[in-house]
N, C-alpha and C positions, 0 to 999 in steps of 0.2 A: 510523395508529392501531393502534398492537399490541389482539389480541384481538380483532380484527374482521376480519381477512383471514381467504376462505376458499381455502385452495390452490387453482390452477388458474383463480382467476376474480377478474377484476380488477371494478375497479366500472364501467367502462365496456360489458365484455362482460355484466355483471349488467343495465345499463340496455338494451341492446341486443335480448338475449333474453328482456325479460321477459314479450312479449305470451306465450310459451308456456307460460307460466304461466294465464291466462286462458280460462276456459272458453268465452268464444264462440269466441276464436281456435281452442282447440281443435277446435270442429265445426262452425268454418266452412271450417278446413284440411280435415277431413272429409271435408264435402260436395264441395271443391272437387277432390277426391282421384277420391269417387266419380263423380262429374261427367265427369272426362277418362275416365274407366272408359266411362260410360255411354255418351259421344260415340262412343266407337271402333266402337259397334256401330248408329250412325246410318248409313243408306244412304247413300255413296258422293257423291252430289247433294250430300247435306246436311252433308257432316261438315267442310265450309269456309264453310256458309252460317251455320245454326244452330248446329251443333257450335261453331263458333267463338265465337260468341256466347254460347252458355251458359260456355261452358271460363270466359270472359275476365269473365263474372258474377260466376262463383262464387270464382274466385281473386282477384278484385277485393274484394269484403265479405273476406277473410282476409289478403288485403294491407293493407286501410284499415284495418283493428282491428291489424294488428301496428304501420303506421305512425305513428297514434292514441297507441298507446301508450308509443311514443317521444318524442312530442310534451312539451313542455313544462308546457302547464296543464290542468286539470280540463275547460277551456272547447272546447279547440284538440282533445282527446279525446274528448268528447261529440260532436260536429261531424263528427271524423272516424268517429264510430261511425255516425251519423246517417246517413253517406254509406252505408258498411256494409249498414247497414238496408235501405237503396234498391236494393243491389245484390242483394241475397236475395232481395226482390221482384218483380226481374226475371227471377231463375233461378225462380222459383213461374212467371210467365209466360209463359218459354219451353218450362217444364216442358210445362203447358198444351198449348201448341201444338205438342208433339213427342207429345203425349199421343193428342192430337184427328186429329194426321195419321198415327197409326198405327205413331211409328216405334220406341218404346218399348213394352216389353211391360209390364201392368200390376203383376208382382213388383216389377221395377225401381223405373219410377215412384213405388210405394209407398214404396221404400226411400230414392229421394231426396226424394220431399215429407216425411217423417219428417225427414230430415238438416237438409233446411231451416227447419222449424218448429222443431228442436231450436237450428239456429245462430241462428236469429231470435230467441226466445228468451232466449238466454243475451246476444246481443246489446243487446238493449231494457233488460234487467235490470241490465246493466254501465251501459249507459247513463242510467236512470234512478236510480242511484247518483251515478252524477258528478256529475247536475245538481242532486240532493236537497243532496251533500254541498256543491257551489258555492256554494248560497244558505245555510248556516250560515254 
């Protein structure tokens, strides 16, 4: 279809890339950024135990919303956000308990529970979208 190709981007790589278009994708990429940041500076002990754990949280919620979004329907997107959700949940939890055993200092933690609530957020909102628009 002439007049609708954009150089350099075919319509496969357009569907491909589009979660980064997406604002939770964008802060839940974010978080999962700050995340590996923050792990490095968990003691030694921790940073196979916990560390691991959180790492595989937080890039989990921005892997399920970019793979959501490659997804085919509105249902199969929702679902995979849904999953998303649970896993931000979990980096709030580990947050928590990396909080309580002392191994984060409270700047940090500030700044990841903010990334979180923000990816959350932006999350919920996409996904109560999808499902508003399903039921039209």
């Amino acid at each position: 279809m002439e007049g609708l190709a954009i150089p350099g981007v075919t319509a496969h790589s357009a569907c491909v890339n589009r979660h980064r278009t997406l604002v939770a994708w964008q802060r839940s990429h974010e978080l999962a950024v700050e995340v590996h940041r923050a792990a490095r500076r968990l003691p030694a002990s921790e940073r196979f135990e916990l560390g691991s754990q959180l790492r595989r949280a937080a890039v989990s919620a921005a892997a399920n919303i970019a793979e959501g979004s490659g997804r085919y329907g509105k249902a199969e997107f929702a679902h995979s956000l849904s999953i998303a959700l649970g896993s931000l949940s979990e980096v709030d939890a580990l947050l928590k308990i990396a909080r309580d055993l002392g191994y984060l200092d409270g700047v940090s933690l500030d700044r990841l529970d903010q990334l979180r609530d923000r990816a959350s957020a932006a999350t919920y909102v996409l996904q109560r979208s999808l499902r508003q628009a399903a039921q039209t």
